[in-house]
C-alpha positions in Angstrom: 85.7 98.6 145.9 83.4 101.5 144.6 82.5 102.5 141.4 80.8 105.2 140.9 78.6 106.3 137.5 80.7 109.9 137.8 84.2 107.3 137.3 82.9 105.0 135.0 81.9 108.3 132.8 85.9 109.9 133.7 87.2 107.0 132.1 85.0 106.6 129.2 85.4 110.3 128.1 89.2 109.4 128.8 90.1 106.3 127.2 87.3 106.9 124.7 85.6 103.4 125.4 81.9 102.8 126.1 80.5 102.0 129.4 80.9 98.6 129.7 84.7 98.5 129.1 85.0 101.1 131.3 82.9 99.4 134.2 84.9 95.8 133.7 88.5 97.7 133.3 87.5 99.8 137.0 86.2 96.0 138.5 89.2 94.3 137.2 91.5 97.7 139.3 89.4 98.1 142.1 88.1 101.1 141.1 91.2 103.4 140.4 91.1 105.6 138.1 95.0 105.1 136.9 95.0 101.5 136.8 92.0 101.2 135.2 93.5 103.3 132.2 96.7 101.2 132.6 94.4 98.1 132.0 93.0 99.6 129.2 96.0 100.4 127.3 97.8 96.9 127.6 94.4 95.2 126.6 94.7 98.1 123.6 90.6 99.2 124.3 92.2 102.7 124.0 91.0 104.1 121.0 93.1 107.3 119.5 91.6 108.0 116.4 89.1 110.7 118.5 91.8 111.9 120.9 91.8 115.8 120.0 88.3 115.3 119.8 88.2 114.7 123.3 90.8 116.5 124.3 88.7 119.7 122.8 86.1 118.6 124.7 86.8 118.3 128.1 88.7 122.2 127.6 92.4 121.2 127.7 93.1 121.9 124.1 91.5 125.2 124.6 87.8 126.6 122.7 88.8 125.1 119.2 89.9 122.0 118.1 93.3 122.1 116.0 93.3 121.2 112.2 92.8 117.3 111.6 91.3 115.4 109.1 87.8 115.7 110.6 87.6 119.3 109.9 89.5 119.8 106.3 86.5 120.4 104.7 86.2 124.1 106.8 89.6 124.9 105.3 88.3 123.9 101.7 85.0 125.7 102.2 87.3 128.5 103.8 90.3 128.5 100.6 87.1 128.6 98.5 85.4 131.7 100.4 88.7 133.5 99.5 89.2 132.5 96.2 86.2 133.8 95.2 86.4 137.0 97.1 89.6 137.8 95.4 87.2 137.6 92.0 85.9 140.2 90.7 82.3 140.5 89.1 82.4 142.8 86.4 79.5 144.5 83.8 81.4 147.0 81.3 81.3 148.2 77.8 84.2 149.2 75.7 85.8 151.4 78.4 82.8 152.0 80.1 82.4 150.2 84.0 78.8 149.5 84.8 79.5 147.5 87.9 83.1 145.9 89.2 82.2 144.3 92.7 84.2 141.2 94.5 82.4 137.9 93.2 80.8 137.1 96.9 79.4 140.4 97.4 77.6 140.2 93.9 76.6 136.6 94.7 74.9 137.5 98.1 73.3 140.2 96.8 72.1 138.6 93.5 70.7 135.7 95.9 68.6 137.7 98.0 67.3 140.5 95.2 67.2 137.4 92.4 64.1 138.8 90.6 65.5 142.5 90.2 69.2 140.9 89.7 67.6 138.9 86.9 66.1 142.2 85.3 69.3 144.4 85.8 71.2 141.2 84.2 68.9 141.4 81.2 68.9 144.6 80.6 72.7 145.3 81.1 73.0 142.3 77.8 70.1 143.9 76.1 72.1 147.0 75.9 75.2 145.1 74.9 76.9 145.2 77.6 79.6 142.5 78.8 79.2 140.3 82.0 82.2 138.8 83.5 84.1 136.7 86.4 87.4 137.8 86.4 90.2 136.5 88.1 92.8 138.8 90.1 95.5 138.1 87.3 93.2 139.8 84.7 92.3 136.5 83.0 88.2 136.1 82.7 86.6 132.9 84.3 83.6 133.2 82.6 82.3 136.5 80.1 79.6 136.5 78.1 81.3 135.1 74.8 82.3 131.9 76.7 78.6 131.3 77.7 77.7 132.0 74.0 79.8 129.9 72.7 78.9 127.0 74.6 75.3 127.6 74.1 75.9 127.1 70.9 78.1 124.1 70.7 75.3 122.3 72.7 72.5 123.3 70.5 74.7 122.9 67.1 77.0 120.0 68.1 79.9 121.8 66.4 82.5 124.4 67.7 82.2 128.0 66.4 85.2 129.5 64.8 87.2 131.4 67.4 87.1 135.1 67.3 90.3 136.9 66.6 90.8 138.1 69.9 90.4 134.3 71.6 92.8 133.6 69.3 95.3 135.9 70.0 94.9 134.9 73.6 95.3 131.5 72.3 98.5 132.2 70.6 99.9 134.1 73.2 99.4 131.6 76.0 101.2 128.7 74.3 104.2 130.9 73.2 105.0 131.6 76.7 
């Protein structure tokens, strides 16, 4: 009967067990490989729940591990990414367009040139222009009125009558 380090770490990477089940299941089978993983199965030391892990591993699966539960949270960050992207970051006034980028490209650059982003932000509001998010159906995530009005409900404590355009949006929202 040998057993060998280079067995005991086959089986462990294969029946996802730590050493020392996979020393006593290759005693108890005199070292083979299959019965040892027979062993382990019927005394249910076999743990699944990291199977594709492994299998992703050790190269059968291929370079990249399919979708599970472990890795949802690259497709949320990933659904995220795009939803933004299909955003658009927008400075205008009346019918003049200052700036009309995708929301990530204004985001990375406004992270790494925050000072002079800061600036251009304040002086594009200084001369009264609008800043907005806006969605690819045309609605606005966030404009300049929105932040205004919410700056002043949390300073005042009380809601400020909606403008006539807000509520013709209003209006025209519930009707349909």
């Amino acid at each position: 009967m040998s057993i060998s380090l280079e067995k005991i770490d086959l089986l462990k990477e294969r029946a996802n067990v730590g050493y020392k089940e996979a020393k006593e299941a290759l005693e108890q089978c005199d070292g083979d490989l299959v019965e040892a993983l027979i062993w382990l199965e019927d005394k249910e030391k076999i743990k699944k729940d990291n199977d594709s892990y492994n299998q992703s591993r050790t190269g059968r699966d291929g370079p990249y591990r399919s979708r599970t539960q472990q890795n949802d949270y690259g497709k949320k960050i990933e659904d995220g990414v795009k939803k933004v992207h299909s955003m658009r970051f927008k400075i205008y006034k009346d019918d003049d367009t200052l700036l009309n980028l995708p929301a990530t490209v204004a985001l990375v650059v406004g992270v790494f040139t925050l000072p002079m982003s800061l600036i251009a932000l304040l002086a594009a509001v200084l001369f009264r222009y609008h800043i907005a998010l806006i969605k690819p159906d045309g609605d606005s995530v966030m404009d300049d009125q929105k932040v205004k009005d919410t700056i002043r409900e949390e300073f005042t404590g009380e809601k400020q009558p909606e403008s006539e355009e807000n509520k013709a949006q209003a209006n025209e929202s519930q009707e349909s």
